[in-house]
Every structure is written in C-alpha cells, then in structure tokens.
NUNUTI-985586 format. One record per residue: residue number from 1; residue in one letter; x, y negated, z of N, C-alpha, C in turn; chain. Coordinates in Angstrom, 3 decimals. Example, Ala and Ser with C-alpha at 12.3 -4.5 7.8 and 13.67 -1.06 7.14 Angstrom:
+-----+------+----------+----------+----------+----------+----------+----------+----------+----------+----------+-----+
! seq ! type !      n.x !      n.y !      n.z !     ca.x !     ca.y !     ca.z !      c.x !      c.y !      c.z ! mol !
+-----+------+----------+----------+----------+----------+----------+----------+----------+----------+----------+-----+
!   1 !    A !   13.190 !    5.690 !    7.800 !   12.300 !    4.500 !    7.800 !   13.200 !    3.300 !    7.800 !   A !
!   2 !    S !   12.850 !    2.250 !    7.080 !   13.670 !    1.060 !    7.140 !   12.900 !   -0.030 !    7.870 !   A !
+-----+------+----------+----------+----------+----------+----------+----------+----------+----------+----------+-----+
***
This chain:
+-----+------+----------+----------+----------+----------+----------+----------+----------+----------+----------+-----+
! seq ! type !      n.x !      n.y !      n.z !     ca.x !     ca.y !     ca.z !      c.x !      c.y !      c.z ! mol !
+-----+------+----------+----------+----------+----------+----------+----------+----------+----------+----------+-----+
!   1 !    X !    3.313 !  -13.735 !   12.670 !    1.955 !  -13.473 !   12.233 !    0.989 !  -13.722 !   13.390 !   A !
!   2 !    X !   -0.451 !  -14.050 !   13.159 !   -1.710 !  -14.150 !   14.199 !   -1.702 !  -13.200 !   14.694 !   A !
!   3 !    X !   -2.482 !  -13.041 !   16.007 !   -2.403 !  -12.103 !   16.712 !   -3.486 !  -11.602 !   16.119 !   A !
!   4 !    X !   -4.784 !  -12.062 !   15.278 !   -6.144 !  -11.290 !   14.863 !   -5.985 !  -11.485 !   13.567 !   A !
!   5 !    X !   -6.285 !  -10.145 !   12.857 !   -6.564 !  -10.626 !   11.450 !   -8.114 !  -11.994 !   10.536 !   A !
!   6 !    X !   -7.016 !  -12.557 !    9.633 !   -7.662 !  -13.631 !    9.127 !   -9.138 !  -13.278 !    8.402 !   A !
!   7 !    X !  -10.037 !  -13.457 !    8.092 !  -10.965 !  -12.748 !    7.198 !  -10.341 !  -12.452 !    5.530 !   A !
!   8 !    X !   -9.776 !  -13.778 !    5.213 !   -9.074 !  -13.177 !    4.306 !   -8.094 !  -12.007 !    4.079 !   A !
!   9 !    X !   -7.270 !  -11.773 !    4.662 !   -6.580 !  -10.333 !    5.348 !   -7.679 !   -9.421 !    4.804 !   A !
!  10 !    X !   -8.254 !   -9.247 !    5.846 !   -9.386 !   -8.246 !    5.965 !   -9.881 !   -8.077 !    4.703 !   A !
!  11 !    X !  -10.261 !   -8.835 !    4.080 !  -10.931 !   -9.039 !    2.521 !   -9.556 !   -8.060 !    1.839 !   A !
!  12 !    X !   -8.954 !   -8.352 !    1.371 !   -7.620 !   -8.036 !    0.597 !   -7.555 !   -6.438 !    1.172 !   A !
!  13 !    X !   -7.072 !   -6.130 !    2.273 !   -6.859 !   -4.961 !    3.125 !   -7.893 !   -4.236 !    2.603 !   A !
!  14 !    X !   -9.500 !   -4.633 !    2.970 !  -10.671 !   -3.538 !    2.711 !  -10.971 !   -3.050 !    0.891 !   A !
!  15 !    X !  -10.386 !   -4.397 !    0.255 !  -10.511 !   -4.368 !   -0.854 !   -9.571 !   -3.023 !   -1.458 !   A !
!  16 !    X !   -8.194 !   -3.069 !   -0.845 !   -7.020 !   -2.324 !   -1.000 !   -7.371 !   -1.077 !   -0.799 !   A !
!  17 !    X !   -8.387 !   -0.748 !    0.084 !   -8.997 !    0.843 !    1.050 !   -9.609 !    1.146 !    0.251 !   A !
!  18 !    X !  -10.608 !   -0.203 !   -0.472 !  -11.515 !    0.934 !   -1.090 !  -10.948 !    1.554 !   -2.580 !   A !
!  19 !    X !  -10.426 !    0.756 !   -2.820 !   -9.569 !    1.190 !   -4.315 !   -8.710 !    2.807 !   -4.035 !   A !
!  20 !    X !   -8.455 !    3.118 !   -2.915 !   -7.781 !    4.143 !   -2.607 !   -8.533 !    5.609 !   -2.572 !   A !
!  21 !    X !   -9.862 !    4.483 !   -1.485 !  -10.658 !    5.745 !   -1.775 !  -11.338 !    6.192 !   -3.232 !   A !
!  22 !    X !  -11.946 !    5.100 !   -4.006 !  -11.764 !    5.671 !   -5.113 !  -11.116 !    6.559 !   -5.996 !   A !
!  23 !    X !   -9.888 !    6.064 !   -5.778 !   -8.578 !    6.396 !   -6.701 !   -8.864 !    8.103 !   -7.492 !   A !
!  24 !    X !   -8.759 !    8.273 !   -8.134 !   -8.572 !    9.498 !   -8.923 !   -7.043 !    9.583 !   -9.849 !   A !
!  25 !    X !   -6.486 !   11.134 !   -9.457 !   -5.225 !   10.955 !  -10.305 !   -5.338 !   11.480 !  -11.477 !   A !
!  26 !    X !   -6.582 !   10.678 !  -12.704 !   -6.473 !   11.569 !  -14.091 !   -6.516 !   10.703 !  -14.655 !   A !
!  27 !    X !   -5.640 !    9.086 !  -13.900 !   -4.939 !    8.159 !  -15.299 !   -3.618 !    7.783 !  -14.722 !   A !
!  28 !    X !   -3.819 !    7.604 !  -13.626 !   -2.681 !    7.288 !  -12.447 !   -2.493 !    7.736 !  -11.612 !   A !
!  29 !    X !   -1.423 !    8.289 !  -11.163 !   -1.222 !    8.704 !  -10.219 !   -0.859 !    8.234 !   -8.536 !   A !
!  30 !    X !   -1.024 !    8.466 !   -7.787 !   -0.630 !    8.182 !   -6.329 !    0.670 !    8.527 !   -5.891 !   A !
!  31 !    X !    1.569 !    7.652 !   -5.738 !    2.909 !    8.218 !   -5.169 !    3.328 !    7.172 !   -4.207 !   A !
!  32 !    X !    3.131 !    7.849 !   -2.724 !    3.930 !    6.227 !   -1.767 !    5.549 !    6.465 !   -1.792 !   A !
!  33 !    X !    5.716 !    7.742 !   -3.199 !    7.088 !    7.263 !   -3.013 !    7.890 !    6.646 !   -3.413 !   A !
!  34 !    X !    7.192 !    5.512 !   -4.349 !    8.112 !    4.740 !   -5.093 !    6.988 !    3.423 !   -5.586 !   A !
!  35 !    X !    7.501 !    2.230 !   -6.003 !    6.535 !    1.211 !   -6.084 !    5.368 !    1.947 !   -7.224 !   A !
!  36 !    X !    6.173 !    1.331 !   -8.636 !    5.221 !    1.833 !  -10.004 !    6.354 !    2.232 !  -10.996 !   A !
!  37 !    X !    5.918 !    3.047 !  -11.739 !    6.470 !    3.839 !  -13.458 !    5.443 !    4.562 !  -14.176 !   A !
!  38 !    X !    6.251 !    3.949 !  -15.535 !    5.268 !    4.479 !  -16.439 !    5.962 !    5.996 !  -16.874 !   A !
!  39 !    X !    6.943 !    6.218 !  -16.308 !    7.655 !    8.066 !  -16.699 !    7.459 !    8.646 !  -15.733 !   A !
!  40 !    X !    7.596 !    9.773 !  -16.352 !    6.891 !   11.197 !  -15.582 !    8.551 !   11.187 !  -15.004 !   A !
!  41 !    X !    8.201 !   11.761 !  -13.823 !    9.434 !   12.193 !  -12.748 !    8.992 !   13.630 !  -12.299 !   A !
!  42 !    X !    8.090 !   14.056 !  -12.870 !    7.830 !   15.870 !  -12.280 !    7.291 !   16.390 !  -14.125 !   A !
!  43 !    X !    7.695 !   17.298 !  -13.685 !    7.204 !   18.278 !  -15.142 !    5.645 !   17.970 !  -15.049 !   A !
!  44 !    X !    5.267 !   17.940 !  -14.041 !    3.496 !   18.912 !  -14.573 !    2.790 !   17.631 !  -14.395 !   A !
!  45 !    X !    3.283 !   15.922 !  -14.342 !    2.867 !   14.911 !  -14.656 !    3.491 !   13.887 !  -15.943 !   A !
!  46 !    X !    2.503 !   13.755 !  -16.412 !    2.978 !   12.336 !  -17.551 !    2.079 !   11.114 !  -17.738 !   A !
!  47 !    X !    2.843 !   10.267 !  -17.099 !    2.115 !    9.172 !  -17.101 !    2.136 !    8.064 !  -16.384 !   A !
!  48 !    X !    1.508 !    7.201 !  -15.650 !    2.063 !    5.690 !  -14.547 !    1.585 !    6.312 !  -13.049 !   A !
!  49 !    X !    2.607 !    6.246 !  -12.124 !    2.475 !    6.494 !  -10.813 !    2.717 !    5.091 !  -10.018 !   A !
!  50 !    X !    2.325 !    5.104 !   -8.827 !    2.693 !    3.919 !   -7.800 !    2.052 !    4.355 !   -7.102 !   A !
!  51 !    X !    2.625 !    3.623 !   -5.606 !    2.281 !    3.703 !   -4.407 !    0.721 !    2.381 !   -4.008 !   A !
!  52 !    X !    0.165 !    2.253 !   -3.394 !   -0.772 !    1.766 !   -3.147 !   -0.704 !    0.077 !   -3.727 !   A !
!  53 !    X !    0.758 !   -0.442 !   -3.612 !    0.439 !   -1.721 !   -3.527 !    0.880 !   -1.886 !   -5.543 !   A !
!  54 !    X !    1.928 !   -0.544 !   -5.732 !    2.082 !   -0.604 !   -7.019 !    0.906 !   -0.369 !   -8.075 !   A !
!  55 !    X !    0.170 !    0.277 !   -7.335 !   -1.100 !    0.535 !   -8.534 !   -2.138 !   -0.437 !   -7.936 !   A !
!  56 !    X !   -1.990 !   -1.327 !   -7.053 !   -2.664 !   -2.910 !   -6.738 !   -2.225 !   -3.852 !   -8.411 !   A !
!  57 !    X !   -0.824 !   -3.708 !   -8.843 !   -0.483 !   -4.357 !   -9.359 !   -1.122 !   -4.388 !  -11.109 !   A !
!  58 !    X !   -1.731 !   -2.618 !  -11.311 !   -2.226 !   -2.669 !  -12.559 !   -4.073 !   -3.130 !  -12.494 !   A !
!  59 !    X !   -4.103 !   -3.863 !  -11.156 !   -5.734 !   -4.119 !  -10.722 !   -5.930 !   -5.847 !  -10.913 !   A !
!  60 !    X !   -6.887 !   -6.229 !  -12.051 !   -7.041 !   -7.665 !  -12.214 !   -7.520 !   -8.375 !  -11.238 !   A !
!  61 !    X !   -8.357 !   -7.587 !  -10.352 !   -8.416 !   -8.626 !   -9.202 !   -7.927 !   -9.173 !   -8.209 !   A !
!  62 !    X !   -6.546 !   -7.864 !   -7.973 !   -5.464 !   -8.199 !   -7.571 !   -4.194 !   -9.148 !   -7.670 !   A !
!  63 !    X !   -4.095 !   -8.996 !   -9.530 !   -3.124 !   -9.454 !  -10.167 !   -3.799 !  -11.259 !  -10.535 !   A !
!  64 !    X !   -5.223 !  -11.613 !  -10.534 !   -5.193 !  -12.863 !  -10.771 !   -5.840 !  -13.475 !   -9.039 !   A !
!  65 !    X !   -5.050 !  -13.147 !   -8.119 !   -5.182 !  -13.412 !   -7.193 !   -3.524 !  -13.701 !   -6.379 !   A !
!  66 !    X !   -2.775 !  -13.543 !   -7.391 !   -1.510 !  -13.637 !   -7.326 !   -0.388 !  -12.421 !   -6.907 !   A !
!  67 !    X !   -1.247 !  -11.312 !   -7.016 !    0.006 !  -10.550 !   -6.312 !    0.372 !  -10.043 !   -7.950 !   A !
!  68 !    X !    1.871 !  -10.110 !   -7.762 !    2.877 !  -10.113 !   -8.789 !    3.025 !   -8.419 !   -8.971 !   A !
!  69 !    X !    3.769 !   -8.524 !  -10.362 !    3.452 !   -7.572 !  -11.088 !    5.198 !   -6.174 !  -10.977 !   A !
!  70 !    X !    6.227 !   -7.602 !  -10.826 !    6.950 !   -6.653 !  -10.089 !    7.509 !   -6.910 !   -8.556 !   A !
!  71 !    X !    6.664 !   -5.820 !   -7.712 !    6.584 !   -6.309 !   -6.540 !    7.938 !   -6.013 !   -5.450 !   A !
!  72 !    X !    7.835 !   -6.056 !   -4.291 !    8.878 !   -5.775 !   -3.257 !    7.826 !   -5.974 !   -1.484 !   A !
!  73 !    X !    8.832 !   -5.696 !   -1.069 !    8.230 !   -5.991 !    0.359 !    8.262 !   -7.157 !    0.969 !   A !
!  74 !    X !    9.147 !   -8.480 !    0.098 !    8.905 !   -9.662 !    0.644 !    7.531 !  -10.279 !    0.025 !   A !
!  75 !    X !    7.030 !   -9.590 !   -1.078 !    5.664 !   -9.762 !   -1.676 !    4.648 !   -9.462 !   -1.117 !   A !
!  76 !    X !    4.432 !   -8.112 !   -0.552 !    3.399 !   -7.775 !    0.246 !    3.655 !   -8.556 !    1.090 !   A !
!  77 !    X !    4.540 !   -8.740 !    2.386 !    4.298 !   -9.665 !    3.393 !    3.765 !  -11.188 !    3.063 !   A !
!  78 !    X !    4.052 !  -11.268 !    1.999 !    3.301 !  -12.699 !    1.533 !    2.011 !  -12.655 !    1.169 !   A !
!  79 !    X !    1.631 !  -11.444 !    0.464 !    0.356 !  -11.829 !   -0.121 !   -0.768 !  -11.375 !    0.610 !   A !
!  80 !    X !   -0.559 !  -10.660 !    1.600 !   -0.942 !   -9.630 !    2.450 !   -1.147 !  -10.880 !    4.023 !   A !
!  81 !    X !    0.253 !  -11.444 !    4.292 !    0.078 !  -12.499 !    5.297 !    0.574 !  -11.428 !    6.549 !   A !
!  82 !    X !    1.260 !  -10.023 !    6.749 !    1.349 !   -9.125 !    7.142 !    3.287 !   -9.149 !    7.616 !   A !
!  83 !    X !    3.470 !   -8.811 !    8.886 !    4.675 !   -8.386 !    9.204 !    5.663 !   -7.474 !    8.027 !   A !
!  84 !    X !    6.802 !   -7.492 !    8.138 !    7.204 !   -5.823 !    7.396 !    6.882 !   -4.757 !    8.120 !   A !
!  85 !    X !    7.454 !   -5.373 !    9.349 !    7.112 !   -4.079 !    9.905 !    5.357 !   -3.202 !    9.929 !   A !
!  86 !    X !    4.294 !   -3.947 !    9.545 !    2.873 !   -4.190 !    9.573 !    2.801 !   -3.614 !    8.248 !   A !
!  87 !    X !    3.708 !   -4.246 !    7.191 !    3.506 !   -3.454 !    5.621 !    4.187 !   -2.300 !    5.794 !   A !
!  88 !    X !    5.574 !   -2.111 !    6.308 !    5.955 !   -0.569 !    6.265 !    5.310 !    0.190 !    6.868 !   A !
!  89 !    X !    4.364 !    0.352 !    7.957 !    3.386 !    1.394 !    8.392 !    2.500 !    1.260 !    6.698 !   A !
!  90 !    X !    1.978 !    0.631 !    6.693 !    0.721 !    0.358 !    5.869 !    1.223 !    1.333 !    4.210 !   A !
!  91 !    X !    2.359 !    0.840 !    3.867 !    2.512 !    1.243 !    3.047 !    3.596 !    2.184 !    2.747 !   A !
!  92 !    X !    4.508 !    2.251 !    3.298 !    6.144 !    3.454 !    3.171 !    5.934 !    4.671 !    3.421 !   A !
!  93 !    X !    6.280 !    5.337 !    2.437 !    6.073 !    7.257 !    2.619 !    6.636 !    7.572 !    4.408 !   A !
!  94 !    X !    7.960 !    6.584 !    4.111 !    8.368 !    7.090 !    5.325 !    7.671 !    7.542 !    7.091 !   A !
!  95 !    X !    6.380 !    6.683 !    6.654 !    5.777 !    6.300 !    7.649 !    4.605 !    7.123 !    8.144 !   A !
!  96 !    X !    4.578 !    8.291 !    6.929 !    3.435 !    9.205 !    7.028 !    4.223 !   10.628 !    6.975 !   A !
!  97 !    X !    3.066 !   11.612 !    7.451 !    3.668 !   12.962 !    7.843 !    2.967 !   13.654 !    6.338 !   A !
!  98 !    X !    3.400 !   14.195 !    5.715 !    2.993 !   15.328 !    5.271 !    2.881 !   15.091 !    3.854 !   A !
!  99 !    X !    1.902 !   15.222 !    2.564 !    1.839 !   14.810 !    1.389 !    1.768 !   13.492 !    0.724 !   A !
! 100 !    X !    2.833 !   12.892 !    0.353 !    2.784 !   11.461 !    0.317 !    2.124 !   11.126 !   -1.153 !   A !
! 101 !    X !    1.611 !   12.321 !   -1.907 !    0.884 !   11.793 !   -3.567 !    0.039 !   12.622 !   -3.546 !   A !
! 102 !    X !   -0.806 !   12.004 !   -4.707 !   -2.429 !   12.059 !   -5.019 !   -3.421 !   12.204 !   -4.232 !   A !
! 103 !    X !   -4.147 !   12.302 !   -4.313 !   -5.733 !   11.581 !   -3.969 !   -6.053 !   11.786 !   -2.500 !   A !
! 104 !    X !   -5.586 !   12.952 !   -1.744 !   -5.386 !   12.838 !   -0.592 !   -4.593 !   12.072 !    0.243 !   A !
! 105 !    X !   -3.492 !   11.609 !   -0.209 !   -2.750 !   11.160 !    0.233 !   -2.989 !    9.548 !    0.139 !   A !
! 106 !    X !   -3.469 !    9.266 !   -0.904 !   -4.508 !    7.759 !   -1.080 !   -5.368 !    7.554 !   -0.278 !   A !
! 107 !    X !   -6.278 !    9.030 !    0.208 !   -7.156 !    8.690 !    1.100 !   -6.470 !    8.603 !    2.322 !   A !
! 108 !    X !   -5.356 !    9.145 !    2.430 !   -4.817 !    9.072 !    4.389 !   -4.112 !    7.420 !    4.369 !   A !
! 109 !    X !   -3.960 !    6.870 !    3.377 !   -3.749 !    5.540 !    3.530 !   -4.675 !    4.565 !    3.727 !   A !
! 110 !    X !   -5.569 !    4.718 !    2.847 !   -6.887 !    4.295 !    3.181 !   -7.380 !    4.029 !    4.691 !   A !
! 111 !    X !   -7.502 !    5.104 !    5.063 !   -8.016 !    5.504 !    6.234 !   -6.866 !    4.368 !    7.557 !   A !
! 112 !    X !   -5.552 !    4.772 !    7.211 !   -4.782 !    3.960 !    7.938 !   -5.184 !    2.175 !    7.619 !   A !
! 113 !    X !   -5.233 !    2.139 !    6.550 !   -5.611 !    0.326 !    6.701 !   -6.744 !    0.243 !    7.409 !   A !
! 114 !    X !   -7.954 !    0.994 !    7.307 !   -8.748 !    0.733 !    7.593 !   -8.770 !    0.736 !    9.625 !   A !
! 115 !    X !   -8.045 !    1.635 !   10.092 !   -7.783 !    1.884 !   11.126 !   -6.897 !    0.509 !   11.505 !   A !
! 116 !    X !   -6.053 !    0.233 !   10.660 !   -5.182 !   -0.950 !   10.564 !   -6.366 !   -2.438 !   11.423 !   A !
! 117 !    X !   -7.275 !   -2.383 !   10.111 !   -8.626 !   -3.822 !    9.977 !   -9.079 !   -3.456 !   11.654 !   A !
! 118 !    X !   -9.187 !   -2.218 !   11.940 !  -10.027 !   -2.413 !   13.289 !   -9.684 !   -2.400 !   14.543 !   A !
! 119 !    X !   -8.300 !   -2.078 !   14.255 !   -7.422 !   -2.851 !   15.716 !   -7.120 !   -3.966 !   15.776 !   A !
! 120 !    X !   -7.110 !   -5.136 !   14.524 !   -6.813 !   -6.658 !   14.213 !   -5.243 !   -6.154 !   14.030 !   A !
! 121 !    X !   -4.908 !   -5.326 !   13.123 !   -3.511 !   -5.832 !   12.818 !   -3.065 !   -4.911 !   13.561 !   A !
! 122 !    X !   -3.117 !   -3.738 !   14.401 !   -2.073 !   -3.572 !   15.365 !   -1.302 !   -2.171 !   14.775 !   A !
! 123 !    X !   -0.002 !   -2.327 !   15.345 !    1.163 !   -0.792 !   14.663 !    1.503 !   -0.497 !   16.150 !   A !
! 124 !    X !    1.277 !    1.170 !   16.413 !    1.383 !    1.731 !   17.085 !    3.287 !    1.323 !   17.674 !   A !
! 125 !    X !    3.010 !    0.917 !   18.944 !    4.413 !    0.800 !   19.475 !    5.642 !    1.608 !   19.481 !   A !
! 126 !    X !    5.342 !    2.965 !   19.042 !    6.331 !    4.007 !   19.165 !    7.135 !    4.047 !   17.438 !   A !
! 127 !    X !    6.834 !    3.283 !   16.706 !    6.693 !    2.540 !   14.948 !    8.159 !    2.201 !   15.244 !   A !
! 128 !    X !    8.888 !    2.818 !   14.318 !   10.069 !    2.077 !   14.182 !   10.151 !    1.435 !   12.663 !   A !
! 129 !    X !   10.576 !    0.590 !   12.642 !   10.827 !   -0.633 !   11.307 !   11.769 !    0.000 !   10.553 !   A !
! 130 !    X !   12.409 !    0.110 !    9.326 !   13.416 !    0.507 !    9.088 !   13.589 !   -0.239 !    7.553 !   A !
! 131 !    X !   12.464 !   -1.625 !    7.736 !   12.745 !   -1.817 !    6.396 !   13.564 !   -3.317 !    7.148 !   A !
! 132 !    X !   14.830 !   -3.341 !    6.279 !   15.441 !   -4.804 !    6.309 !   15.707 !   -5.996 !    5.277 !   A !
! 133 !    X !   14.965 !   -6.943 !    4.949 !   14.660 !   -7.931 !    4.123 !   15.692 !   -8.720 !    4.325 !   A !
! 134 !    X !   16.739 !   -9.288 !    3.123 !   17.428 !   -9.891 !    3.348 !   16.872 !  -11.282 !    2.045 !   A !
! 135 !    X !   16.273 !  -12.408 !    2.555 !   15.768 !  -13.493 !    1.729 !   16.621 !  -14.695 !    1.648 !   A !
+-----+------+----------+----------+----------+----------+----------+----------+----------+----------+----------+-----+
***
C-alpha cells in the first residue's frame, strides 16, 4: 500500500465515518462482531446486525460502487485499497477494548477511521495482525 492515503481512500473512509456516526440501532443494529444477519442472536434483539463494513453492504452508495454484498477481508482490502492489517484495526472487534455493539460502539469506530484519515493510513506499531488471508 502508499505510504499517504489516496483522496479516494479518504472519500470512502469519511463516507464510512459518517454513516457510523449517524447510525441508529432502531432498524439495524451495530455488531463488530460478526460481518451481517438478518437473525436475532440475543433475546432482546430481532432483526439485521453487522459490523461496519457489513451494514456498508445494505448502503446503495456503497453497494453500486462495487463493494459486494457478501463480503470478507480480502474485499475490504480491495475496495478500501487498505492493508489487512490496516482493515483489522479499522474494523475487527478484536481490535477494540470494551463494547463492541450499538451506537456507541459505531461511534468509537468512527472516530478510529477518522483518526485513521489523519495520520494518512497509519496503525499504531504495538497492532498485532491476527488476520491470515489465504488467496
């Protein structure tokens, strides 16, 4: 990957932030712990959950811009133009401390891309990778 983010990047990324900050969970829910579903996995929810890039996928400006509908992490690094290791900060529960669903937890992602856009790309060195892509 470039060492600076592309404007396009940036476009996609800020686009991605602000949808987060928007986000409200009283059609969808926020979960970075799993891509997207339309079943309830907790009693006291019913309905479609995903993680940031999964509920990218029910977004038309997303989806006729090519990012595919059932996604993976060799997808984000493509459509994104982004390391894994660059998407697993960005996007993997694993990668965050504390409540990984709803609207707060949309916003602490948010906040990370956006923190993401203004270093040009950069993941804190102490970041361990743990996702392995086999293509």
């Amino acid at each position: 990957m470039a060492n600076k983010l592309t404007a396009k990047q940036r476009k996609w990324l800020e686009y991605m932030a602000l949808k987060l900050e928007l986000h409200h969970d009283n059609g969808t829910r926020f979960d970075l712990g799993l891509w997207i579903t339309d079943t309830a996995r907790e009693d006291d929810w019913c309905g479609t959950k995903g993680c940031a890039c999964g509920l990218a996928t029910l977004d038309p400006t997303f989806t006729n811009a090519g990012f595919p509908k059932y996604l993976n992490w060799v997808e984000v690094h493509k459509f994104f133009k982004i390391s894994y290791k660059q998407a697993e900060w960005l996007f993997s529960a694993e990668s965050y401390k504390g409540e990984t669903y709803g609207d707060k937890a949309a916003r602490k992602v948010a906040r990370r891309i956006r923190e993401f856009i203004a270093s040009n790309g950069k993941v804190p060195n102490n970041f361990k990778s743990r996702i392995h892509v086999h293509i």
